[in-house]
PDB file of N, CA, C and O in Angstrom:
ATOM      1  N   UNK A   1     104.197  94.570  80.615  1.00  0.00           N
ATOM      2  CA  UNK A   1     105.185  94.813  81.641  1.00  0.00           C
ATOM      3  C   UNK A   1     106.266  93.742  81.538  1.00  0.00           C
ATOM      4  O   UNK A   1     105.935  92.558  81.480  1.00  0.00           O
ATOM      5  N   UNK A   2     107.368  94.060  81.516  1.00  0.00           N
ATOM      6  CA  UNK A   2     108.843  93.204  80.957  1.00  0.00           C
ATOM      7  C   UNK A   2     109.093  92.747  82.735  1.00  0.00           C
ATOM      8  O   UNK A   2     108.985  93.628  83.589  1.00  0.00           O
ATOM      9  N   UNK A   3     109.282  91.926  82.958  1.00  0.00           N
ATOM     10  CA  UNK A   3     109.786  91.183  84.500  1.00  0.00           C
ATOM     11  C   UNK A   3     111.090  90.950  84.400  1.00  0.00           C
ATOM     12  O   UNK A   3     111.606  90.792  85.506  1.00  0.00           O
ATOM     13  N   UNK A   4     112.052  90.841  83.219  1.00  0.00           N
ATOM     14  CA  UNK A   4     113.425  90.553  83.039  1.00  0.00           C
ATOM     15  C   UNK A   4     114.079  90.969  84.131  1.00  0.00           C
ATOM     16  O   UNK A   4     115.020  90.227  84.409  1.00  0.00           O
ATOM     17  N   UNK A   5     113.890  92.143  85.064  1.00  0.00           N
ATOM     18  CA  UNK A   5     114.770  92.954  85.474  1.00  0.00           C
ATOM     19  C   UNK A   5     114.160  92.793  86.589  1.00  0.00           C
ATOM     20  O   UNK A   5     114.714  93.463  87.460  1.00  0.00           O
ATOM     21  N   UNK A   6     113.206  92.170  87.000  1.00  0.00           N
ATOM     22  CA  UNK A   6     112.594  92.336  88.588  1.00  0.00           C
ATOM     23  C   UNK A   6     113.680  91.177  89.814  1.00  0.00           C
ATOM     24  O   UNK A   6     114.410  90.186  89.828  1.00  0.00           O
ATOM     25  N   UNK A   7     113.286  91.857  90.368  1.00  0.00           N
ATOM     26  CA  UNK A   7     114.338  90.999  91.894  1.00  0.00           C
ATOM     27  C   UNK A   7     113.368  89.442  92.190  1.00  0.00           C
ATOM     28  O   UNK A   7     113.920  88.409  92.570  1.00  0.00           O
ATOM     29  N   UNK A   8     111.737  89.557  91.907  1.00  0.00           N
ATOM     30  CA  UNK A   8     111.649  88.008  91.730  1.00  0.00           C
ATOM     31  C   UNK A   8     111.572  87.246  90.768  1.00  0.00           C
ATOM     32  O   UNK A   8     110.868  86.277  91.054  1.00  0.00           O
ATOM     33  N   UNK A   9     111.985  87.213  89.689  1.00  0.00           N
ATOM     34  CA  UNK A   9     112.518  86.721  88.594  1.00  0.00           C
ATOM     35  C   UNK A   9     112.790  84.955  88.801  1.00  0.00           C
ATOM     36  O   UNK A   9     112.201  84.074  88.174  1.00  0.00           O
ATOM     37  N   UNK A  10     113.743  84.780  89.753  1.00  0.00           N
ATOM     38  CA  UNK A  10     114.023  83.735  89.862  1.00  0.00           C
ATOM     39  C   UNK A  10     113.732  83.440  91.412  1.00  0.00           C
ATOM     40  O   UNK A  10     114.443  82.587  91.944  1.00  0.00           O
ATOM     41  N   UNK A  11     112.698  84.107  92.217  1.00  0.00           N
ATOM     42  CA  UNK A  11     111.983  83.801  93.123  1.00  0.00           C
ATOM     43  C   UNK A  11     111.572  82.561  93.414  1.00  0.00           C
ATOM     44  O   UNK A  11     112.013  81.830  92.527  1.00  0.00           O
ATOM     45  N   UNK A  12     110.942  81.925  94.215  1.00  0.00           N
ATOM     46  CA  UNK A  12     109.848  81.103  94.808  1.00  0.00           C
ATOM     47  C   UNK A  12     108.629  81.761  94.516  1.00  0.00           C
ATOM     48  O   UNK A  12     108.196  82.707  95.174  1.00  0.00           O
ATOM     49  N   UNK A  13     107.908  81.111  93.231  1.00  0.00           N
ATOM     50  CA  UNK A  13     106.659  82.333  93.175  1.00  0.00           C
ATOM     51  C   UNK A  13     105.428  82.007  94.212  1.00  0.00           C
ATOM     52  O   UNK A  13     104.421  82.706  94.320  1.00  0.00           O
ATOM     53  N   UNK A  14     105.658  81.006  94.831  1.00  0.00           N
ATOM     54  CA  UNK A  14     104.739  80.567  96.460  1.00  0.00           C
ATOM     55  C   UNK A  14     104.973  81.748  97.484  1.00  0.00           C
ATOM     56  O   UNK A  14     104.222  81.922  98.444  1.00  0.00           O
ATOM     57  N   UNK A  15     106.159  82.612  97.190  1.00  0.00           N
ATOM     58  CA  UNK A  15     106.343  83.801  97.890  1.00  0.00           C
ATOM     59  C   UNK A  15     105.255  84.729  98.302  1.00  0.00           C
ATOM     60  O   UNK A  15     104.925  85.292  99.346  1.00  0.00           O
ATOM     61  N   UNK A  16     104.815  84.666  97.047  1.00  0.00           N
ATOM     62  CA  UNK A  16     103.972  86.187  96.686  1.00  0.00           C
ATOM     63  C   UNK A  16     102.876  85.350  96.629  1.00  0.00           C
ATOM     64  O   UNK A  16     102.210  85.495  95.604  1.00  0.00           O
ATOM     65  N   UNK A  17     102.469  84.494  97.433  1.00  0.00           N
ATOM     66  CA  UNK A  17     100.798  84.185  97.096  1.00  0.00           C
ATOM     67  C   UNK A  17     100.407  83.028  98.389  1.00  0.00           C
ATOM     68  O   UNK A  17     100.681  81.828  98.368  1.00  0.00           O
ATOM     69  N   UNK A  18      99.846  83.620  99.255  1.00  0.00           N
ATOM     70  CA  UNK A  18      99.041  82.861 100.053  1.00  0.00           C
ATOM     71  C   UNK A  18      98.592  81.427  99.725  1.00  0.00           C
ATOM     72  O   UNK A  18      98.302  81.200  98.551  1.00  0.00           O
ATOM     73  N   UNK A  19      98.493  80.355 100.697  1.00  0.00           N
ATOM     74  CA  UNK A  19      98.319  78.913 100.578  1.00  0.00           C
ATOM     75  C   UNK A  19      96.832  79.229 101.557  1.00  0.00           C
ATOM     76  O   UNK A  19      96.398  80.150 102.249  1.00  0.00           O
ATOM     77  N   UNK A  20      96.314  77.611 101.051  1.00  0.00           N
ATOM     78  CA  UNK A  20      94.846  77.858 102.092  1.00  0.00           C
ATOM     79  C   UNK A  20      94.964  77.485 103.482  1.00  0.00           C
ATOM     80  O   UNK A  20      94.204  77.851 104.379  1.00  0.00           O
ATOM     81  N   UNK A  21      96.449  76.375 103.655  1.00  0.00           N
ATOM     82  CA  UNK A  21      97.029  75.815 104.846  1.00  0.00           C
ATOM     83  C   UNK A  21      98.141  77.105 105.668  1.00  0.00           C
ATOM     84  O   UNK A  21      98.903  77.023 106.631  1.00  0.00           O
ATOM     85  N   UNK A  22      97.887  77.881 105.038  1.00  0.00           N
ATOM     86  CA  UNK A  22      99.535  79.005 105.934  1.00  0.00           C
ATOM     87  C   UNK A  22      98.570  79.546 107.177  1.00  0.00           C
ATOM     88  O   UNK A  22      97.447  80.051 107.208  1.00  0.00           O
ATOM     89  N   UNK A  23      99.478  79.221 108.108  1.00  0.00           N
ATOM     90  CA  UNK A  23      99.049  80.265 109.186  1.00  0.00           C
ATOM     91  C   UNK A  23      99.343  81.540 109.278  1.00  0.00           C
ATOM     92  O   UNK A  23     100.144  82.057 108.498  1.00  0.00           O
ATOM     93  N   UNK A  24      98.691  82.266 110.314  1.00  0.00           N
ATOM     94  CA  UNK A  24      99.166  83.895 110.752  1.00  0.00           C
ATOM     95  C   UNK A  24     100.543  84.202 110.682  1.00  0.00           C
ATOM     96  O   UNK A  24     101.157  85.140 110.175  1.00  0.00           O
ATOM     97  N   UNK A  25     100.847  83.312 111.235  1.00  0.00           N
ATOM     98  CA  UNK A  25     102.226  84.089 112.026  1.00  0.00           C
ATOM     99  C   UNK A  25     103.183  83.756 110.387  1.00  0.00           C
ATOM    100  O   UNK A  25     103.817  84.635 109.803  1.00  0.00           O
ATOM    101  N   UNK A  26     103.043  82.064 109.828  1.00  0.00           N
ATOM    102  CA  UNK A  26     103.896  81.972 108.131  1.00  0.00           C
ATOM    103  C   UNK A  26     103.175  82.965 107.357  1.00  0.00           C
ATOM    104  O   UNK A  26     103.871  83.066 106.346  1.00  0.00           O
ATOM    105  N   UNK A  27     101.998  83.917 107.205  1.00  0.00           N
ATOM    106  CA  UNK A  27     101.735  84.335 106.752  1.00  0.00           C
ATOM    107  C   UNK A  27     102.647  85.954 106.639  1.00  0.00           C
ATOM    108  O   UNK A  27     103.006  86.725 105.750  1.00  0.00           O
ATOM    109  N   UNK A  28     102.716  85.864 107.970  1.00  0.00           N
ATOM    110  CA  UNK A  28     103.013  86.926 108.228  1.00  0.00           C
ATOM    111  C   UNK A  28     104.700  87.562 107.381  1.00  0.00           C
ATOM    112  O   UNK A  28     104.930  88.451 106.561  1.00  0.00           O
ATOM    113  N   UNK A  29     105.499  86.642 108.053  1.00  0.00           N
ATOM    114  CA  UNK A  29     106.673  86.363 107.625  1.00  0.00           C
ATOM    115  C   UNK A  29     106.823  86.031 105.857  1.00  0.00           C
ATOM    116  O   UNK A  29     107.671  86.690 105.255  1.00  0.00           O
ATOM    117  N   UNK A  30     105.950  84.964 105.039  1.00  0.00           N
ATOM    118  CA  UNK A  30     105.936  85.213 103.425  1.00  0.00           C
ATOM    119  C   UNK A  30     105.867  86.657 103.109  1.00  0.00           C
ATOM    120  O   UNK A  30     106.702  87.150 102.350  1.00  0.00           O
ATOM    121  N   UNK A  31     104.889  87.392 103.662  1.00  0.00           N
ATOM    122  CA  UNK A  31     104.611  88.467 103.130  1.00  0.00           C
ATOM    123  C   UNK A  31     105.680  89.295 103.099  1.00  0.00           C
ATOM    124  O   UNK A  31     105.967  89.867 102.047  1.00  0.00           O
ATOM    125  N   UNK A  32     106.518  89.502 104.401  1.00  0.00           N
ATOM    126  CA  UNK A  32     107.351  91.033 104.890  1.00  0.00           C
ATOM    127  C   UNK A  32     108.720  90.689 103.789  1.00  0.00           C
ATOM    128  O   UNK A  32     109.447  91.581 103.352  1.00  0.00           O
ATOM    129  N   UNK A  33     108.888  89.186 103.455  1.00  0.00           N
ATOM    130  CA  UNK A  33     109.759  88.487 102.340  1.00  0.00           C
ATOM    131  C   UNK A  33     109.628  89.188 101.359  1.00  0.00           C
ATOM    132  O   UNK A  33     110.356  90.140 101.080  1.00  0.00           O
ATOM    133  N   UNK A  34     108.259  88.618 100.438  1.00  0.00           N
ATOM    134  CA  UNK A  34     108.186  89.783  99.293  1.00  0.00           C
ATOM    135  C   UNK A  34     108.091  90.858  99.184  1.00  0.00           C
ATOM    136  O   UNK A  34     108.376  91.492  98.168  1.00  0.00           O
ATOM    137  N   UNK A  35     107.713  91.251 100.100  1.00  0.00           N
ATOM    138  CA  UNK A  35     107.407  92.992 100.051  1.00  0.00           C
ATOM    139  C   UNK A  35     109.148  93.786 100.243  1.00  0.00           C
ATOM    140  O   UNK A  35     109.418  94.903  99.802  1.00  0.00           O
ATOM    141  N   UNK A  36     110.177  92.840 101.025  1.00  0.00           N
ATOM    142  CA  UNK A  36     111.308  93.572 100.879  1.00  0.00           C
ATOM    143  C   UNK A  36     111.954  93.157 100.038  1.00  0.00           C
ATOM    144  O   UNK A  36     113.119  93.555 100.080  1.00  0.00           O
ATOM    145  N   UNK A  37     111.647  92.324  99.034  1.00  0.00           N
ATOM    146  CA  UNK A  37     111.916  91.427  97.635  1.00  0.00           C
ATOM    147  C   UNK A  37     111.857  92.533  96.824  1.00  0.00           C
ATOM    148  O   UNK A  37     112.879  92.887  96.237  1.00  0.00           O
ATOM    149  N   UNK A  38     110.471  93.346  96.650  1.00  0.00           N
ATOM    150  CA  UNK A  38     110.248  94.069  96.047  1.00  0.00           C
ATOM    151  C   UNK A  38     110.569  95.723  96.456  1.00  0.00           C
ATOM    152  O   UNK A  38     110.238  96.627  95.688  1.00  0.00           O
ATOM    153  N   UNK A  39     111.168  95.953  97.598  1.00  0.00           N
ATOM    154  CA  UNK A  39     111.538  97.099  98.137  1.00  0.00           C
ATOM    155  C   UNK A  39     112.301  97.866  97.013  1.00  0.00           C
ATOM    156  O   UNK A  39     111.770  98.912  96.640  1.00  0.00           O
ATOM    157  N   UNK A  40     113.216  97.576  96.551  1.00  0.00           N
ATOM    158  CA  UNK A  40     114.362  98.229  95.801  1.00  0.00           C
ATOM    159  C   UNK A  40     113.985  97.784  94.446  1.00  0.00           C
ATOM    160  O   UNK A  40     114.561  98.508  93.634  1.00  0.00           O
ATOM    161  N   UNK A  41     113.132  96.744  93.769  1.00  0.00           N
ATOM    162  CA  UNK A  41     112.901  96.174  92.802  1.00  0.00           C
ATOM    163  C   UNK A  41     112.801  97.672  91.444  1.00  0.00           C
ATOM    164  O   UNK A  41     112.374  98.801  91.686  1.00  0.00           O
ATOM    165  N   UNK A  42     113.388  97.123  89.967  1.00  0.00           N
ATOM    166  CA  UNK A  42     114.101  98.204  89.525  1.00  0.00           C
ATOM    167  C   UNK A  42     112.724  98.325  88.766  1.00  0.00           C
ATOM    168  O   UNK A  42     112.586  99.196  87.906  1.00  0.00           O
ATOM    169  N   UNK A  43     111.382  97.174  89.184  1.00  0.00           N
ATOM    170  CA  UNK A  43     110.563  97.573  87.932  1.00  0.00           C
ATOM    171  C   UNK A  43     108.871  97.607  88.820  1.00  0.00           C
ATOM    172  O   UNK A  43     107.749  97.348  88.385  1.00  0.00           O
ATOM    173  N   UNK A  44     109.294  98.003  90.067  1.00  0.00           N
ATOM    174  CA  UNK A  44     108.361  98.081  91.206  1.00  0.00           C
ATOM    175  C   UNK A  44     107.001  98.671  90.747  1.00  0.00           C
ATOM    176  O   UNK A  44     105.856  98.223  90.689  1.00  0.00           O
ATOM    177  N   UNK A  45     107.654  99.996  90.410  1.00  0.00           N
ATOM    178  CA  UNK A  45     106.486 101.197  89.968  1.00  0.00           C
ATOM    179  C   UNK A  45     105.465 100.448  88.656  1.00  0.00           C
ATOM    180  O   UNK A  45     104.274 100.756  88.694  1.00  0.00           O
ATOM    181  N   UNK A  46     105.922  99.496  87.536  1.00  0.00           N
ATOM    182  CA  UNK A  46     105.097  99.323  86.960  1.00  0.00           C
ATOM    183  C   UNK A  46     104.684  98.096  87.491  1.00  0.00           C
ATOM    184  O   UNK A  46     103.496  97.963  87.196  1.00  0.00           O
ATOM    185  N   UNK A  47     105.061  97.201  88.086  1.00  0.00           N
ATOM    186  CA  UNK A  47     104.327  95.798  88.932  1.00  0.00           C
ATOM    187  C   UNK A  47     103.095  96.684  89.124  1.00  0.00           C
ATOM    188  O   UNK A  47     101.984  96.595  88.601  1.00  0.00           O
ATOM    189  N   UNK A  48     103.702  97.787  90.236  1.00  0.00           N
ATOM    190  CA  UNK A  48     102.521  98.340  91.074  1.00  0.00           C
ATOM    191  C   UNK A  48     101.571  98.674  90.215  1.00  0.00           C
ATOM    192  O   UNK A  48     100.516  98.114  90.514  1.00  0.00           O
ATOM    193  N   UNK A  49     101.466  99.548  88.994  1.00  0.00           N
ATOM    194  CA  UNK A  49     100.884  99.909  88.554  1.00  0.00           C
ATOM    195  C   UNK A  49      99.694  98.665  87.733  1.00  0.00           C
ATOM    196  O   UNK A  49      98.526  98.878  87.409  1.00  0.00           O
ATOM    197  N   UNK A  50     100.506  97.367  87.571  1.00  0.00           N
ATOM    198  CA  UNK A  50      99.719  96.427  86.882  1.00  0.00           C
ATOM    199  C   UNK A  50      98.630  95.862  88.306  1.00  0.00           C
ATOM    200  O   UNK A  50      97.436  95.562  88.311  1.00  0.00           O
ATOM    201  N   UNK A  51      99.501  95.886  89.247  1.00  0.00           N
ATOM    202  CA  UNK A  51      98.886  95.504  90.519  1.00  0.00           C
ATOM    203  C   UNK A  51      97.364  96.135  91.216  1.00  0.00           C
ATOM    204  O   UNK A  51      96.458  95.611  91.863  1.00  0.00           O
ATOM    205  N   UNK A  52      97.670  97.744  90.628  1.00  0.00           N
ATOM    206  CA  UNK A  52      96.584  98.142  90.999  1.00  0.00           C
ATOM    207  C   UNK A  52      95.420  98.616  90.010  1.00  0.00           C
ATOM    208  O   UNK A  52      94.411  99.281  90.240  1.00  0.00           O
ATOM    209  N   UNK A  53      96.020  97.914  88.554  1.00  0.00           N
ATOM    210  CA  UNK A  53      94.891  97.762  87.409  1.00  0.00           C
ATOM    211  C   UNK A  53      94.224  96.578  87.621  1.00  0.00           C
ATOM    212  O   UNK A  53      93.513  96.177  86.699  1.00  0.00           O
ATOM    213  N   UNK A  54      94.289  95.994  88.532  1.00  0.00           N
ATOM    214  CA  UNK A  54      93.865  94.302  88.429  1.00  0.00           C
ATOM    215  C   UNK A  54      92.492  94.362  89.175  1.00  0.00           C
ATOM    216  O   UNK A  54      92.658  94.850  90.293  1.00  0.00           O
ATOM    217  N   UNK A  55      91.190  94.026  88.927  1.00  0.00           N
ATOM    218  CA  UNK A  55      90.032  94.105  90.065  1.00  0.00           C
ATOM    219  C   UNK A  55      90.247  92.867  90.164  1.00  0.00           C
ATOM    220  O   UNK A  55      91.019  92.095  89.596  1.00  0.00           O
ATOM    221  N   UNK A  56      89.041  92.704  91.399  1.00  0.00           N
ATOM    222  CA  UNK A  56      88.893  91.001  91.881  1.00  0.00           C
ATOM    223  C   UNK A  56      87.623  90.834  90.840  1.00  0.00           C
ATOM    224  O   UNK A  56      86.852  91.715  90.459  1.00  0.00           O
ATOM    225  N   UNK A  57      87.646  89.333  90.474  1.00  0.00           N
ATOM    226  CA  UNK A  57      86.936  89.339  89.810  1.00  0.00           C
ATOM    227  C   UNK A  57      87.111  89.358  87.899  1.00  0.00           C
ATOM    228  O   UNK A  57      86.389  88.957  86.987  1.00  0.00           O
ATOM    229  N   UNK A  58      88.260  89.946  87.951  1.00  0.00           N
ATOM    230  CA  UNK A  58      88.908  90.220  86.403  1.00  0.00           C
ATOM    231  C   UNK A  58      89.247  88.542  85.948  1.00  0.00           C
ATOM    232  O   UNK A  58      89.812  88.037  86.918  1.00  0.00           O
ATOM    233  N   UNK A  59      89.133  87.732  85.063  1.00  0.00           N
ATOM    234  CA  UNK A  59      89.513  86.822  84.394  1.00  0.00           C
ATOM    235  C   UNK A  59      91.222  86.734  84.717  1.00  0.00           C
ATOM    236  O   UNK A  59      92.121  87.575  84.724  1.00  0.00           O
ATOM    237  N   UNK A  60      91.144  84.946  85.030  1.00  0.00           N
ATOM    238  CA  UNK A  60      92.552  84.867  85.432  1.00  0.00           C
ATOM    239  C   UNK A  60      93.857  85.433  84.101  1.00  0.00           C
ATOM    240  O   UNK A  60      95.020  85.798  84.268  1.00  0.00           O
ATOM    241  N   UNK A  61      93.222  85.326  83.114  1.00  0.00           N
ATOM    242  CA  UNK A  61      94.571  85.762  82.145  1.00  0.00           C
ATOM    243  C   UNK A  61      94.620  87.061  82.296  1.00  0.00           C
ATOM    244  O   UNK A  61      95.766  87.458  82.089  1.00  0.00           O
ATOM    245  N   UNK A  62      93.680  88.146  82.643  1.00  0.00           N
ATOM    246  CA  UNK A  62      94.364  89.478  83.084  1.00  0.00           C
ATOM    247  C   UNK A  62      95.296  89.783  84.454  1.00  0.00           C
ATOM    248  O   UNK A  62      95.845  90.866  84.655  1.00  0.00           O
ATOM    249  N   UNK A  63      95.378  88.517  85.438  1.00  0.00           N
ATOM    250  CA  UNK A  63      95.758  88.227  86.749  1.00  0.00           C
ATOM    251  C   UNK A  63      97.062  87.214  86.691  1.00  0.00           C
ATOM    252  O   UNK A  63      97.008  86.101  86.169  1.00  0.00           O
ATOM    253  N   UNK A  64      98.238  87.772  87.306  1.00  0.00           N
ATOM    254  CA  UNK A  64      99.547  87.241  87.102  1.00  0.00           C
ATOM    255  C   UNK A  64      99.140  85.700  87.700  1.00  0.00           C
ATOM    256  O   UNK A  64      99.612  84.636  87.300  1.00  0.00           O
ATOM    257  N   UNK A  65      97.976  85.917  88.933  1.00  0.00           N
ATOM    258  CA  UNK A  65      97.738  85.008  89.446  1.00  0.00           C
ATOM    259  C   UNK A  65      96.216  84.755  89.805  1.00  0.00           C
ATOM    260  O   UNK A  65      95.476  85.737  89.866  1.00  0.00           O
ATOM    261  N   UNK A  66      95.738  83.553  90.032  1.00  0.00           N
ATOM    262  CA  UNK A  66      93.879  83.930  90.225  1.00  0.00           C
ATOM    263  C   UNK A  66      93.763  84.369  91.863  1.00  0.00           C
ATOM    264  O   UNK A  66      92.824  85.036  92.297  1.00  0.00           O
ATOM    265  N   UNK A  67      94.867  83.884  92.672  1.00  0.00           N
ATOM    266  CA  UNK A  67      94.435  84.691  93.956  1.00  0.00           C
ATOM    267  C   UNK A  67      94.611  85.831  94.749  1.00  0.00           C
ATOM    268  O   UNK A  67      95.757  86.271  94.839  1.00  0.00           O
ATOM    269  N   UNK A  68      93.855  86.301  95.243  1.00  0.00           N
ATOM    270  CA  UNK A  68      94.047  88.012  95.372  1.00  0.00           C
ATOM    271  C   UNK A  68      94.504  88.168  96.911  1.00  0.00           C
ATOM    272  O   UNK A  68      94.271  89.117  97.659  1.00  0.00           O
ATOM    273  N   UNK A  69      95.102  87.174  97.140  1.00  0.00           N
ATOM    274  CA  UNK A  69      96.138  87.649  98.559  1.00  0.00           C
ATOM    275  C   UNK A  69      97.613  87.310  98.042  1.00  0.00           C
ATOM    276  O   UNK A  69      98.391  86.433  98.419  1.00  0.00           O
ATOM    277  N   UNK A  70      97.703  87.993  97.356  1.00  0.00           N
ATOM    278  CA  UNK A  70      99.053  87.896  96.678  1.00  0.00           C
ATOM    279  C   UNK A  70      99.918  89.422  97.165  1.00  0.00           C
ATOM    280  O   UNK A  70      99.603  90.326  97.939  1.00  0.00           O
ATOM    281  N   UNK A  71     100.883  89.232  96.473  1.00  0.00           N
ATOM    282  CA  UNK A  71     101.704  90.329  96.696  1.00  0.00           C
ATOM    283  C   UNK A  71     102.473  91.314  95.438  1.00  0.00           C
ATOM    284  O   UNK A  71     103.624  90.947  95.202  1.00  0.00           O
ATOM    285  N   UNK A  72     102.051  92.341  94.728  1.00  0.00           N
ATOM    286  CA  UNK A  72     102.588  92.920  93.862  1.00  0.00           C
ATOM    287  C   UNK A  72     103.221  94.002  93.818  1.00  0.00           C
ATOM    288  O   UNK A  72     102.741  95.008  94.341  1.00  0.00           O
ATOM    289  N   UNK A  73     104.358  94.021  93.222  1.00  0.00           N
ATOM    290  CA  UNK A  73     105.009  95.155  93.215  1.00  0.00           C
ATOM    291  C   UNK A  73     105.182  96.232  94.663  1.00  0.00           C
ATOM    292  O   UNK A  73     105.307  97.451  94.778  1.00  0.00           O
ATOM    293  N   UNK A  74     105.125  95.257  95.505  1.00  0.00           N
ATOM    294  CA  UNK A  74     105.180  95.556  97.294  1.00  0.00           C
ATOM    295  C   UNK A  74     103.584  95.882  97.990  1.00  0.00           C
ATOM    296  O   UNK A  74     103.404  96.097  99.188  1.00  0.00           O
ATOM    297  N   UNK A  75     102.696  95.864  97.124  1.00  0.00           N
ATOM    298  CA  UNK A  75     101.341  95.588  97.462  1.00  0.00           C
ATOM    299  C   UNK A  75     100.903  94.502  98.122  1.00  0.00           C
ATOM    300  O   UNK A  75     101.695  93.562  98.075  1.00  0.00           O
ATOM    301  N   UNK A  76      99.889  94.308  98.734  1.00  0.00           N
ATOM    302  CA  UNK A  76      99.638  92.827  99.243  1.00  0.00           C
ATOM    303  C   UNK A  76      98.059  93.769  98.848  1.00  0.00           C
ATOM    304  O   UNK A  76      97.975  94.993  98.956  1.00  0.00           O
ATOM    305  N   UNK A  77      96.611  92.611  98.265  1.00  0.00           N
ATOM    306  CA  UNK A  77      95.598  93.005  97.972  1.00  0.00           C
ATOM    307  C   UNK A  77      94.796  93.794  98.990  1.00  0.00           C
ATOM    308  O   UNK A  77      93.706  94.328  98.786  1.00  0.00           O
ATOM    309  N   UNK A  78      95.438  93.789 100.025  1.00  0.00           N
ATOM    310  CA  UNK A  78      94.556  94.912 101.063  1.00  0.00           C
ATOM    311  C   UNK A  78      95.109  96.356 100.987  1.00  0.00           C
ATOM    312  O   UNK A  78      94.431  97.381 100.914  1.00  0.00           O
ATOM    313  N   UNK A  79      95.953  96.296 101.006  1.00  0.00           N
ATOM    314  CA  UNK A  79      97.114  97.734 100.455  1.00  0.00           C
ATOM    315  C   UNK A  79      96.577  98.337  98.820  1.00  0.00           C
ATOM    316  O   UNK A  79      96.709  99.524  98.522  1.00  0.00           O
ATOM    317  N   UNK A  80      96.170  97.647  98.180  1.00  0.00           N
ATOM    318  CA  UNK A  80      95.532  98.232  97.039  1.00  0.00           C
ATOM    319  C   UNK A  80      94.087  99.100  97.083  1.00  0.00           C
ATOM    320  O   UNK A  80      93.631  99.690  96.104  1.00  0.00           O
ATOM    321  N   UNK A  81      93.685  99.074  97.937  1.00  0.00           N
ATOM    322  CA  UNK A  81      92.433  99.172  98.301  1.00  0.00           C
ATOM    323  C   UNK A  81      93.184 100.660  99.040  1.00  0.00           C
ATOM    324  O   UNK A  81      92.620 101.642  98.559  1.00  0.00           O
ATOM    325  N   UNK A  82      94.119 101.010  99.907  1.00  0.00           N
ATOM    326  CA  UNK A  82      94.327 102.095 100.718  1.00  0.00           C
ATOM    327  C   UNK A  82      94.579 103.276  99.707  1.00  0.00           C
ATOM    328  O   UNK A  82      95.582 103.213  98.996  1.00  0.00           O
ATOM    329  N   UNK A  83      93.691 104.391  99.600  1.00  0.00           N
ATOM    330  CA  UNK A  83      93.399 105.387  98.751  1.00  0.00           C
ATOM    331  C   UNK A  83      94.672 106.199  98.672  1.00  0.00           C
ATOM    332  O   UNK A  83      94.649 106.990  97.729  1.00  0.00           O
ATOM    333  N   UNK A  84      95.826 106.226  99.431  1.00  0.00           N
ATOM    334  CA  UNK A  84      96.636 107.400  99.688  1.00  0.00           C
ATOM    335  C   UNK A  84      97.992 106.574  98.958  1.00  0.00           C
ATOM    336  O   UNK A  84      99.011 107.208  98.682  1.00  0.00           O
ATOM    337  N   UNK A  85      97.884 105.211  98.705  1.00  0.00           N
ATOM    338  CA  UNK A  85      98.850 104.965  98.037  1.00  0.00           C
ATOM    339  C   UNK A  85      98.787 104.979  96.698  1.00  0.00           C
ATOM    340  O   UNK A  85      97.906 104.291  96.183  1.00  0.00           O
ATOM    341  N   UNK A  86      99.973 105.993  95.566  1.00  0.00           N
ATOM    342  CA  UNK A  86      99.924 106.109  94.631  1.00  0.00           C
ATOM    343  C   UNK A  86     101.825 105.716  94.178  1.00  0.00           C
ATOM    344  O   UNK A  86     102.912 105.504  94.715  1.00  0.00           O
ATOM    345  N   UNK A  87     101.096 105.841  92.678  1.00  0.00           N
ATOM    346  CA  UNK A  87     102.775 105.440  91.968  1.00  0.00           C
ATOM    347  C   UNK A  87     103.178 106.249  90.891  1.00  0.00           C
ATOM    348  O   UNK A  87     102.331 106.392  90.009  1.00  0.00           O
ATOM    349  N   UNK A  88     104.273 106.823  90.740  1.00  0.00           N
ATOM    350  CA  UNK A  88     104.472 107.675  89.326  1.00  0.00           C
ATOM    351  C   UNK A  88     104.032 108.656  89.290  1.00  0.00           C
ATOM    352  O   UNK A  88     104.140 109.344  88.274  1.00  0.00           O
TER     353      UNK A  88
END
């Protein structure tokens, strides 16, 4: 998957990934960030698609990142799990 063209490119990549110190409410607010980061993003559909090839548990080099409260391709790891969302 080529990222050249994605809207976080030159992000804060602390965006898209939960701290062990963030509270609810900063939590709340990082998230609705990336997720409208990635709203219009021109390469969304395949993030998503890498996003929702990823299990927990998979070795960090198959994982953009090792923690799974992250945010992909407008996913956050609980949203991957919801059966009715599909891509393509």
């Amino acid at each position: 998957m080529s990222t050249r063209n994605a809207n976080c490119r030159n992000a804060d990549p602390r965006a898209f990934f939960a701290s062990a110190d963030e509270n609810r409410s900063a939590g709340r607010d990082r998230e609705r960030g990336a997720k409208r980061l990635c709203l219009h993003c021109p390469v969304q559909i395949d993030c998503r698609r890498h996003a929702l090839s990823i299990r927990e548990g998979d070795p960090p080099s198959r994982q953009a990142h090792p923690s799974s409260k992250s945010i992909r391709g407008g996913l956050q790891s609980l949203d991957k799990a919801a059966p009715q969302l599909h891509c393509g």
